[in-house]
Backbone as numpy.savetxt, mean C-alpha at the origin, in Angstrom:
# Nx Ny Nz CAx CAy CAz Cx Cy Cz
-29.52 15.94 37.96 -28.14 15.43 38.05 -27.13 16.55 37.87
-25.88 16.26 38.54 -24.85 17.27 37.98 -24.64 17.58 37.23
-24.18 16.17 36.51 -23.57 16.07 35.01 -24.38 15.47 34.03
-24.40 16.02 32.92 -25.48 15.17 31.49 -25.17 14.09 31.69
-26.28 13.43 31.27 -25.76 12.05 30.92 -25.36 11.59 29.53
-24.32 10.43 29.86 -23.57 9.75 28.80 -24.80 9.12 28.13
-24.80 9.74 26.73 -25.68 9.06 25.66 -25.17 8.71 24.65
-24.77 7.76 24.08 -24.12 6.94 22.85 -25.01 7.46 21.34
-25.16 7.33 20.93 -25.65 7.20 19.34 -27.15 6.14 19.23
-28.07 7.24 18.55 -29.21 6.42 18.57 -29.47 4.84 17.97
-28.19 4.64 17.01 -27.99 3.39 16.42 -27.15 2.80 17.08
-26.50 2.71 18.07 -26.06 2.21 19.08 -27.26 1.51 20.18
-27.95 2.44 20.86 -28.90 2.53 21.89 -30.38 1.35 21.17
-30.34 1.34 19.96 -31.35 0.61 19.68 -31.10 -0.78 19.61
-29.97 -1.18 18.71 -29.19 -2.01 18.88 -29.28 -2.82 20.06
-28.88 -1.74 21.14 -28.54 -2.82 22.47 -30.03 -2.91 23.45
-30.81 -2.19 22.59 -32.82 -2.74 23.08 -33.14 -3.70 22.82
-32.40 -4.45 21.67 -32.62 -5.89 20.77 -31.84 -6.54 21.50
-31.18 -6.42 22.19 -29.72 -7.04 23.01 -29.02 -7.64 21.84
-29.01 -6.72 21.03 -27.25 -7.23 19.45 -26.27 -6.78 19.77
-25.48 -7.46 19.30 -23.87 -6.79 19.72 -24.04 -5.65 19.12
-23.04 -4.41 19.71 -22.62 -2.92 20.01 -21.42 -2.83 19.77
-20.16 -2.29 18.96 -18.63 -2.34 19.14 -18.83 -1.06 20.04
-17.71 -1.23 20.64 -17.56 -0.89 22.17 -17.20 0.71 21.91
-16.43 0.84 20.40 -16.48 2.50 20.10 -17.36 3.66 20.25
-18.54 3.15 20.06 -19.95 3.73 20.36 -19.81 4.74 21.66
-18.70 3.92 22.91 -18.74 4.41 24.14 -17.53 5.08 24.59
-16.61 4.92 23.47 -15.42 5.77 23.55 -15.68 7.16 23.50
-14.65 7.85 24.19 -14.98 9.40 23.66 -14.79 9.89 22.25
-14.35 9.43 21.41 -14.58 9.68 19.75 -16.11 9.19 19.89
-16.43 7.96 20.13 -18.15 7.70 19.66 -19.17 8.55 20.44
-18.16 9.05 21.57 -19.84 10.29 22.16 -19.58 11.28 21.57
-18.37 11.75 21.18 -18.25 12.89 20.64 -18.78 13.11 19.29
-18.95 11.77 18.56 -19.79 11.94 17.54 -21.37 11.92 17.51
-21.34 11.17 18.52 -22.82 10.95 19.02 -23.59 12.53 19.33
-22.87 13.19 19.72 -23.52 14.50 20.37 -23.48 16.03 19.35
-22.40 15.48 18.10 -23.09 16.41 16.89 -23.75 15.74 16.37
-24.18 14.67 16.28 -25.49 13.84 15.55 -26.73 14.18 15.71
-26.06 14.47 17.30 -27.73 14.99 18.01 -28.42 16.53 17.37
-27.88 17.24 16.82 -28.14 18.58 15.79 -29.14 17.66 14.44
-29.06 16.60 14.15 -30.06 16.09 13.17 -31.10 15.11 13.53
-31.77 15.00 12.80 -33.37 14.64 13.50 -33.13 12.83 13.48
-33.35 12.35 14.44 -33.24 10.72 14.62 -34.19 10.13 13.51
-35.39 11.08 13.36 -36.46 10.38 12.40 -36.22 10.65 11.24
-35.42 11.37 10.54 -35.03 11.86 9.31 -34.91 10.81 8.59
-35.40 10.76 7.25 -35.29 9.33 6.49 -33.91 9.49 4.89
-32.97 9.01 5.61 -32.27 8.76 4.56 -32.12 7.77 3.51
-31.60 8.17 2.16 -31.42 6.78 1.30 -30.13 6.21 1.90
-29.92 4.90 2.05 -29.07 3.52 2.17 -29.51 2.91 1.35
-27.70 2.20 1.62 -27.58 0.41 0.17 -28.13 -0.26 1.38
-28.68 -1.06 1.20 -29.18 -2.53 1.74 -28.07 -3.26 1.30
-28.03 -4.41 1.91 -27.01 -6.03 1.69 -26.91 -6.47 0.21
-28.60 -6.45 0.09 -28.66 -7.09 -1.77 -28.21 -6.20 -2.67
-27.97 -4.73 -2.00 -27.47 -3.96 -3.37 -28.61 -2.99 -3.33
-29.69 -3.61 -2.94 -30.90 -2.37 -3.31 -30.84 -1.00 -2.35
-31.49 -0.04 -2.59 -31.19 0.99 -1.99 -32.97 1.37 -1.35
-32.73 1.85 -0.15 -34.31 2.07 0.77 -33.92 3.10 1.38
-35.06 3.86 1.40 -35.16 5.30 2.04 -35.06 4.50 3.88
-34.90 4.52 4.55 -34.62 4.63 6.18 -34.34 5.72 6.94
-34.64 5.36 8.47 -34.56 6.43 9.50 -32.96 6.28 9.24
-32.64 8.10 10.19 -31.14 7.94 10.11 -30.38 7.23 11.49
-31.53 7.03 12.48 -31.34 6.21 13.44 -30.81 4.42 13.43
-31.27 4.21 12.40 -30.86 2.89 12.46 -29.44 2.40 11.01
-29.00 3.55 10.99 -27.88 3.26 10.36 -26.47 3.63 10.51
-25.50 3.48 10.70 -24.34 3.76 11.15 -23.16 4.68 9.96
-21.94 5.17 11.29 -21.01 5.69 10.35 -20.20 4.89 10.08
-20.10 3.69 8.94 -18.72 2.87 9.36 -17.80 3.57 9.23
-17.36 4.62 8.39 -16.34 5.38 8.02 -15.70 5.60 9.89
-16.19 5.61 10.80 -16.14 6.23 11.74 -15.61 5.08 12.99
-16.02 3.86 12.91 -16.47 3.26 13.96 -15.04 2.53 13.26
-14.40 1.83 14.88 -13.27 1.20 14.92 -13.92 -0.36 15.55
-13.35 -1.69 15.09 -13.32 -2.83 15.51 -13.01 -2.93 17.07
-13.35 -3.30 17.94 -12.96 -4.21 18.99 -11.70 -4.48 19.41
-11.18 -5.11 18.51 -9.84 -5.86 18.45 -8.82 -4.42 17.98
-9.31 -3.62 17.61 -8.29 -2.70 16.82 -8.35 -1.30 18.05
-8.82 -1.45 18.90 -9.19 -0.14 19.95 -7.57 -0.41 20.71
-7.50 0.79 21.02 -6.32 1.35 21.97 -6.79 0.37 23.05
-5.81 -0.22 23.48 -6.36 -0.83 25.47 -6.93 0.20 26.36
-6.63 1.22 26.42 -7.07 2.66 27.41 -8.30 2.86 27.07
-8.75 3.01 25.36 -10.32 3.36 24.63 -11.09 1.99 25.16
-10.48 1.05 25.22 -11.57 -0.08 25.83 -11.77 -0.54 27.13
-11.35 0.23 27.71 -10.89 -0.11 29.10 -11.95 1.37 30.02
-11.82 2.18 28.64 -12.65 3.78 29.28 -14.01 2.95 29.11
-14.38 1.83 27.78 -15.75 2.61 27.61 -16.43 1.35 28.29
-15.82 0.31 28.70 -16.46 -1.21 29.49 -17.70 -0.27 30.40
-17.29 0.31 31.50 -18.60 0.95 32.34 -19.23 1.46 31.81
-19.22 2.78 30.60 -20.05 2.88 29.78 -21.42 1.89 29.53
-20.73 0.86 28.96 -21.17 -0.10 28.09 -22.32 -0.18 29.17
-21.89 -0.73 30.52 -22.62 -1.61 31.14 -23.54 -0.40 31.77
-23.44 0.42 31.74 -24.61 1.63 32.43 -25.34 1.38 31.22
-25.14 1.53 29.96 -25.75 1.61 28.94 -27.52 -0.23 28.40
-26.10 -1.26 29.08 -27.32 -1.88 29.09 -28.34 -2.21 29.92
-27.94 -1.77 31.56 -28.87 -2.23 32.29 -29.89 -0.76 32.03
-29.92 0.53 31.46 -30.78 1.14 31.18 -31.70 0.64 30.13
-30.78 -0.47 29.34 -31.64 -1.40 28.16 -32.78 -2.50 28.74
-32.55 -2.63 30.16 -33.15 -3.57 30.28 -32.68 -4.91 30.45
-31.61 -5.19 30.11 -30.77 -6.59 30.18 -31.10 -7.01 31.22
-31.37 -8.57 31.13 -31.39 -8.77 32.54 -30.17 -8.97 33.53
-30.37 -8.83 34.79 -29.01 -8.87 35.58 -28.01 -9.52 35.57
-28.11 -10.99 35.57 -27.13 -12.00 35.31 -26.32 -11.93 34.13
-27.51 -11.37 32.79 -26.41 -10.86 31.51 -25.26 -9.78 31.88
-25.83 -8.28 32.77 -24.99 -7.79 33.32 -24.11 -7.96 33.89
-24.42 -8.68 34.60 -23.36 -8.52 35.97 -21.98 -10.07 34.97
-22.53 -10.85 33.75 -21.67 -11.94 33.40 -20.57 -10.82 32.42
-21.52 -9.87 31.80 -20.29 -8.42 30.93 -19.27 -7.96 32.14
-19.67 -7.66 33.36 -18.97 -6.89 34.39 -17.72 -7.86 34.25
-17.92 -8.86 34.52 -17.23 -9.62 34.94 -16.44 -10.47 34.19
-16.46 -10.17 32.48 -15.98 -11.12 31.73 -14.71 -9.63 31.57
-15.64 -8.48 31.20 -14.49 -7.55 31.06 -13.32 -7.29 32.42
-14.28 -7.51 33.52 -13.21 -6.95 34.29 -11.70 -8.39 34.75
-11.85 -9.72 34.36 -11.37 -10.68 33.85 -10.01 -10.24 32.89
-10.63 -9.67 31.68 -9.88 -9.21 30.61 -8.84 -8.37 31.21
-9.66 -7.08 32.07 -8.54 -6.17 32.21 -7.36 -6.15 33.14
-7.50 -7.50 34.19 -6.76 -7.67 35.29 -5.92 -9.46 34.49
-6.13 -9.44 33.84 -5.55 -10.75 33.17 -3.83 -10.54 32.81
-3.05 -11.63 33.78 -1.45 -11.43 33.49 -1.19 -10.70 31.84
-1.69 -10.94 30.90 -1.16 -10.87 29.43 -1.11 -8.86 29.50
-2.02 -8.56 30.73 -2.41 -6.96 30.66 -1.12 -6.29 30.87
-0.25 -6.60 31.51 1.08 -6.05 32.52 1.80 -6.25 31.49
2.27 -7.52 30.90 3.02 -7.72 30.02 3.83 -6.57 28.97
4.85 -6.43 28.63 5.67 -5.48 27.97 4.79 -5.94 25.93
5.01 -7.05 25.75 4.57 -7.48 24.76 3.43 -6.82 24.21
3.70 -5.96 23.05 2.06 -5.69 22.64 1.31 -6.81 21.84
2.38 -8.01 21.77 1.03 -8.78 20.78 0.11 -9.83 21.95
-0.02 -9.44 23.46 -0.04 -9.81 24.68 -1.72 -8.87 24.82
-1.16 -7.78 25.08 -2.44 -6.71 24.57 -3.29 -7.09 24.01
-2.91 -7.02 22.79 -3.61 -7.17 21.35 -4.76 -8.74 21.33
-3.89 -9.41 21.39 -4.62 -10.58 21.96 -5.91 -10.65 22.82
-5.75 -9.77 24.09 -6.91 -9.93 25.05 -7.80 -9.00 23.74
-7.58 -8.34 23.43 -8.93 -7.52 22.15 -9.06 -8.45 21.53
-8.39 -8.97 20.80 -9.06 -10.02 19.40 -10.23 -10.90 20.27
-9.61 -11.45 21.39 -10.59 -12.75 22.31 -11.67 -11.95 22.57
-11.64 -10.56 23.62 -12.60 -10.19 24.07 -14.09 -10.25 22.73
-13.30 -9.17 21.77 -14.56 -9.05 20.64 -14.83 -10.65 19.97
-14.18 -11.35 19.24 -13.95 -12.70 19.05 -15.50 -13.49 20.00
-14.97 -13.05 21.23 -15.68 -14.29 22.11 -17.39 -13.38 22.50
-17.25 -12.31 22.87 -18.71 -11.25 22.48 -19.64 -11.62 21.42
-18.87 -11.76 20.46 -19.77 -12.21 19.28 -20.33 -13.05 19.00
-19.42 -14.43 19.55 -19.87 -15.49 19.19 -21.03 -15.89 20.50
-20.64 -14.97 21.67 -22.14 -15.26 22.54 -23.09 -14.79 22.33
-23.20 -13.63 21.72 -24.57 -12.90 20.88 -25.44 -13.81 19.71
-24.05 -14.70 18.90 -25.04 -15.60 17.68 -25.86 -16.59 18.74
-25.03 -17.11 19.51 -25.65 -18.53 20.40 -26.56 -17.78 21.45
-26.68 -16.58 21.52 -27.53 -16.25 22.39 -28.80 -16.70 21.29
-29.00 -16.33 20.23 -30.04 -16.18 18.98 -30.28 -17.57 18.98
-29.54 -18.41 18.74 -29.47 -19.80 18.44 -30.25 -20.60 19.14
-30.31 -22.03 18.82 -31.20 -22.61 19.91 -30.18 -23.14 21.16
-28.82 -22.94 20.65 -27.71 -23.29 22.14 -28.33 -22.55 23.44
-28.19 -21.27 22.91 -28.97 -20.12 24.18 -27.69 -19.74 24.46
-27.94 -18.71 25.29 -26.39 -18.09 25.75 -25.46 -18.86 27.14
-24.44 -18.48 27.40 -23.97 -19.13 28.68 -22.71 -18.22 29.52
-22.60 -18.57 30.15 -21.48 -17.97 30.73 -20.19 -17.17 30.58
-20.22 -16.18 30.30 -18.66 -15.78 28.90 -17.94 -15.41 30.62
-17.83 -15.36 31.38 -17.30 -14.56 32.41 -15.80 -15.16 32.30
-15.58 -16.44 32.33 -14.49 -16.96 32.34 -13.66 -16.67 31.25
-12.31 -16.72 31.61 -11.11 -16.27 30.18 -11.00 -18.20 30.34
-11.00 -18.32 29.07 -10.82 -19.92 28.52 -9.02 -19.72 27.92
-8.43 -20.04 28.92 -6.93 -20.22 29.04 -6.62 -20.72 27.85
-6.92 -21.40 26.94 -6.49 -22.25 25.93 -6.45 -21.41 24.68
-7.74 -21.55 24.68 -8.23 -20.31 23.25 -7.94 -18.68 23.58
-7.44 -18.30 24.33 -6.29 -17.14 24.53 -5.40 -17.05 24.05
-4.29 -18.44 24.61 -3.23 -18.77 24.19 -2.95 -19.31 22.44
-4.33 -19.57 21.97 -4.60 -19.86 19.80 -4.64 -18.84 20.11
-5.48 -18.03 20.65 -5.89 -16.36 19.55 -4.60 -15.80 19.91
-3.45 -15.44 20.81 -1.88 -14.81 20.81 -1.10 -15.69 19.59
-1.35 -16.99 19.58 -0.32 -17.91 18.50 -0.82 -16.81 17.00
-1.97 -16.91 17.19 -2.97 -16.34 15.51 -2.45 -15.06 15.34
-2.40 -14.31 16.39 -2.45 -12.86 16.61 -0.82 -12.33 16.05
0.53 -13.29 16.71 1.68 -12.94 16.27 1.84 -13.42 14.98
1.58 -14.84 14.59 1.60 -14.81 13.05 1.03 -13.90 12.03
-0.15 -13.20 12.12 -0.89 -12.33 12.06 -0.12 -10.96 11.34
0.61 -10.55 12.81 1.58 -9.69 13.06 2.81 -9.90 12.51
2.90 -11.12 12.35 4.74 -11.34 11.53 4.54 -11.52 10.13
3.33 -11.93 9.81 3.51 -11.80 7.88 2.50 -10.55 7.60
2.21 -9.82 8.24 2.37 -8.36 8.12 3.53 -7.77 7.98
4.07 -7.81 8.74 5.60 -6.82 8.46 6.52 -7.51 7.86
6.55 -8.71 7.30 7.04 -9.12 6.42 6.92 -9.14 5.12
5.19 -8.83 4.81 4.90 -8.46 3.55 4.98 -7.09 3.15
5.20 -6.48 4.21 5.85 -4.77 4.02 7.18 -4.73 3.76
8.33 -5.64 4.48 9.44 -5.48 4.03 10.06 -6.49 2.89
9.36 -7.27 2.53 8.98 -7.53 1.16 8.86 -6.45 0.04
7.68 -5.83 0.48 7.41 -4.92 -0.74 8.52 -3.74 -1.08
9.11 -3.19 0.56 9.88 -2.29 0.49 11.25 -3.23 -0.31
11.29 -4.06 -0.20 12.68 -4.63 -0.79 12.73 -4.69 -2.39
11.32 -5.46 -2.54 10.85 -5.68 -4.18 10.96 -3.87 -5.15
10.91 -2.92 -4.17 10.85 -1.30 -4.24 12.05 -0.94 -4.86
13.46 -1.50 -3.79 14.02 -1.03 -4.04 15.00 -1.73 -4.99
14.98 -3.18 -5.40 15.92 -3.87 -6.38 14.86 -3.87 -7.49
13.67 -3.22 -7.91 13.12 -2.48 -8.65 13.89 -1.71 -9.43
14.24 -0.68 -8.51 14.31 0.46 -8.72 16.01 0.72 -9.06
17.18 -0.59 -8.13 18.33 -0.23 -8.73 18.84 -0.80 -9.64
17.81 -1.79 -10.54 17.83 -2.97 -11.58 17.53 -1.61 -13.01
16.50 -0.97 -12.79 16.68 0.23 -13.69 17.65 0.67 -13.87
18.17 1.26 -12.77 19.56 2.54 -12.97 20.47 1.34 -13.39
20.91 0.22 -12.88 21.82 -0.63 -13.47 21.78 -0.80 -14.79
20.60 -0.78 -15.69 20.66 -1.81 -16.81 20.38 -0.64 -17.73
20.25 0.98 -17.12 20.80 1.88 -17.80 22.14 2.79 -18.87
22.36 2.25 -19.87 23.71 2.70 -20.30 23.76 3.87 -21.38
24.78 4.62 -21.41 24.96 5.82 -22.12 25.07 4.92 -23.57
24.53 5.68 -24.19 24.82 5.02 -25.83 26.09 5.55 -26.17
26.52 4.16 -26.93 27.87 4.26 -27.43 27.93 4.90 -28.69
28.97 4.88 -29.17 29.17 5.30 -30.95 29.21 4.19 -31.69
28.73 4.30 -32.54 28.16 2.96 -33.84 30.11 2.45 -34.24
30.50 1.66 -33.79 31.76 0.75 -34.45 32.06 0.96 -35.87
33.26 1.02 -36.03 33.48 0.77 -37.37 34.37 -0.25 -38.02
34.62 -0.72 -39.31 35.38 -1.84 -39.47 36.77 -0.97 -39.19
37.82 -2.63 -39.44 39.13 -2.28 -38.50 39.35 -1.43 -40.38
39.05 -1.64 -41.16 39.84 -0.87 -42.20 39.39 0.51 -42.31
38.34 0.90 -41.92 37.76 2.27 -42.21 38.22 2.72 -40.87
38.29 2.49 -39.83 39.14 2.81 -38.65 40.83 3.15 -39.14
41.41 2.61 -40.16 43.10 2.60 -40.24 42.87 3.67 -41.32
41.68 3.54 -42.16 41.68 4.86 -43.46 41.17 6.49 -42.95
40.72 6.40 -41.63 40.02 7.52 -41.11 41.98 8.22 -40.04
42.47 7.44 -40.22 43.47 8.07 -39.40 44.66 8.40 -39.89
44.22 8.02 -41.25 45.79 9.03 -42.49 45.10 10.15 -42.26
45.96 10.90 -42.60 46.26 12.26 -42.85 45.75 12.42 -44.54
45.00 13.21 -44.91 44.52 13.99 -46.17 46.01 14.22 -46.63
46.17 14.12 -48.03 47.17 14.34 -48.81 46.53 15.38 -49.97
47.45 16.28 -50.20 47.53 17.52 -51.19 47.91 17.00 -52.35
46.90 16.90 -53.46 46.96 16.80 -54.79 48.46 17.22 -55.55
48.54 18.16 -54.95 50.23 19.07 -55.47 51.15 18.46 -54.88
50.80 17.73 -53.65 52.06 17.19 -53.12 52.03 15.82 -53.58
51.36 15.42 -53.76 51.38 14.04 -54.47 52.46 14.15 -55.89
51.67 14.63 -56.78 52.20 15.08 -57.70 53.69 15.38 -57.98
53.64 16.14 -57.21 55.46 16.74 -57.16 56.21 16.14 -56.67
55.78 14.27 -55.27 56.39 13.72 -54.30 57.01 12.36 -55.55
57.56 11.65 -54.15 58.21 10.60 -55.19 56.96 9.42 -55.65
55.50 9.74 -55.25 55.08 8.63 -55.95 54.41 8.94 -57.11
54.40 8.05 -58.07 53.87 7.91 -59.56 52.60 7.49 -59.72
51.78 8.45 -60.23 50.49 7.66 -60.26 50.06 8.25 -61.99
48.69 7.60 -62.28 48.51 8.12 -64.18 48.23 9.61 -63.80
49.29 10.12 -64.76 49.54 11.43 -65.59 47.76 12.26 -65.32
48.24 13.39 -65.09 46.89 14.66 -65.71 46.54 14.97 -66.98
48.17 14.71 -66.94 48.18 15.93 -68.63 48.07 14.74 -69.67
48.75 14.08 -69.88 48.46 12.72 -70.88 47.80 11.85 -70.60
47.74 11.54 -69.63 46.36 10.53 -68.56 47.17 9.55 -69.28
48.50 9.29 -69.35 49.20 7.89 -69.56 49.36 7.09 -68.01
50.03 6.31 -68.01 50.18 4.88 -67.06 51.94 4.80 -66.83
52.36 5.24 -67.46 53.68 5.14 -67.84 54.55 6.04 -66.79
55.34 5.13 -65.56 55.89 6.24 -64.69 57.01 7.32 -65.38
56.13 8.18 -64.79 56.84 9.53 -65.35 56.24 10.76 -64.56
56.77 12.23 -63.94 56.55 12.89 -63.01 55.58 13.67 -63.42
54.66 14.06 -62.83 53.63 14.80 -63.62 53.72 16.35 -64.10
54.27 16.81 -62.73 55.07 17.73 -62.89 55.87 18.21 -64.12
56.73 17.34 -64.74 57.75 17.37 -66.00 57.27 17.08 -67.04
55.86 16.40 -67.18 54.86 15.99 -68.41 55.02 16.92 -69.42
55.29 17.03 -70.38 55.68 18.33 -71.52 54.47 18.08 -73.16
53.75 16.43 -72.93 52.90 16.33 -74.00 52.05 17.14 -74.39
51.98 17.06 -75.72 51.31 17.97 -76.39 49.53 16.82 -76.63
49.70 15.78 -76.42 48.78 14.78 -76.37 48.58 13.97 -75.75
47.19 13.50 -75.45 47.24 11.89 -74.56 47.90 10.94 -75.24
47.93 10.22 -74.03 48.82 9.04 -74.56 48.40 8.23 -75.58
47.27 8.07 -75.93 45.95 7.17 -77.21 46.47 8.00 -78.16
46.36 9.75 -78.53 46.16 10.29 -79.27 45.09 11.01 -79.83
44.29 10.73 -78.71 42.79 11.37 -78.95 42.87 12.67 -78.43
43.42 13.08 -77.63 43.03 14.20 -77.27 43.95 15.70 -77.47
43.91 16.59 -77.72 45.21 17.63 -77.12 45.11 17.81 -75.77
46.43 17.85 -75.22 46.75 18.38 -73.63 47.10 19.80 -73.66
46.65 20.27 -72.18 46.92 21.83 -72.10 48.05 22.38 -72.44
48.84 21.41 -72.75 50.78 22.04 -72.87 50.65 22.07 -74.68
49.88 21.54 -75.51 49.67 21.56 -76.97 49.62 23.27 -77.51
């Protein structure tokens, strides 16, 4: 051949030998591109994995995946799902599928991609044909298992399009409503703080220690020498008289001598 061939991921490729569903990333160019440094490690290599119950088992590295890596169905770019549909379908009739399964994938995808909602300006129009496509894939893979058996997916079921767009915008509207929610709850958070922030005041005082803090200090000497009368130094009498002019030789009792004695 000219060109290598497109090889997906050995946990991909086994997968679709069992005919189990495959997310369609596998066939995107991120999933070959991972697929083809994978190929540098040995498919038979036995790694430890968690199992479902929790327990942990040594396994091939073939039959286990990157979820870290792998994108949903419903969550793929329209262009990434739209590249890897032929992929897909080279991929299963090398599986073996039988034809009618083929040729009902050809035809359910190529349905999807020519479907009015595709043209549409609306991305929740888009978005929609992904949720259905993977949505409705899946549920033909369980009933393939089942005793229903599988049936016809080729057809777009007009109805349940039109629920999965109703699902898809509600979906989409209390999403960004619970974001601008949060951004709101963020910010009257945040100006309920600075509001209910205040500089500390100065401790109050009564109205009388307020009227005594705003005399003026008075000079012992000026008291003394001014026109008011208060008890004597020198006699420590009661008796108005200037202190200044006090001439006793004693207190006023008689107990004591004064400095003028």
């Amino acid at each position: 051949p000219d060109k290598p061939a497109i090889t997906p991921c050995s946990y991909a490729l086994k997968k679709l030998d069992k005919g189990e569903y495959v997310e369609l990333w596998y066939f995107t160019n991120d999933g070959l591109d991972e697929a083809s440094i994978k190929k540098t490690i040995d498919d038979d290599a036995m790694i430890l994995s968690t199992l479902a119950d929790g327990s942990t088992a040594w396994v091939s590295s073939a039959s286990t995946r990157s979820a870290r890596s792998v994108i949903n169905d419903e969550n793929l770019p329209f262009e990434e799902f739209c590249q890897a549909c032929p992929r897909f379908l080279t991929a299963i009739e090398e599986a073996d599928w039988p034809q009618d399964r083929v040729r009902m994938m050809a035809r359910f995808w190529m349905n999807i991609q020519v479907h009015k909602f595709r043209s549409l300006r609306d991305p929740i129009a888009q978005k929609s044909l992904l949720v259905y496509q993977a949505e409705q894939r899946k549920r033909w893979h369980i009933a393939a298992k089942s005793s229903v058996g599988p049936y016809d997916l080729s057809d777009v079921n007009e109805k349940v399009l039109k629920d999965t767009r109703d699902r898809v915008y509600w979906d989409e509207r209390n999403k960004r409503d619970n974001e601008r929610d949060y951004k709101t709850d963020q910010h009257v958070s945040s100006s309920s703080r600075h509001r209910d922030w205040k500089e500390p005041t100065k401790r109050a005082h009564s109205p009388e220690h307020a009227s005594k803090a705003k005399k003026p200090r008075q000079d012992f000497r000026a008291g003394a020498s001014g026109g008011v009368l208060s008890a004597c130094a020198i006699c420590l009498g009661r008796n108005p008289h200037r202190i200044i002019e006090c001439k006793a030789s004693r207190t006023w009792d008689d107990a004591f001598e004064t400095l003028c004695a």
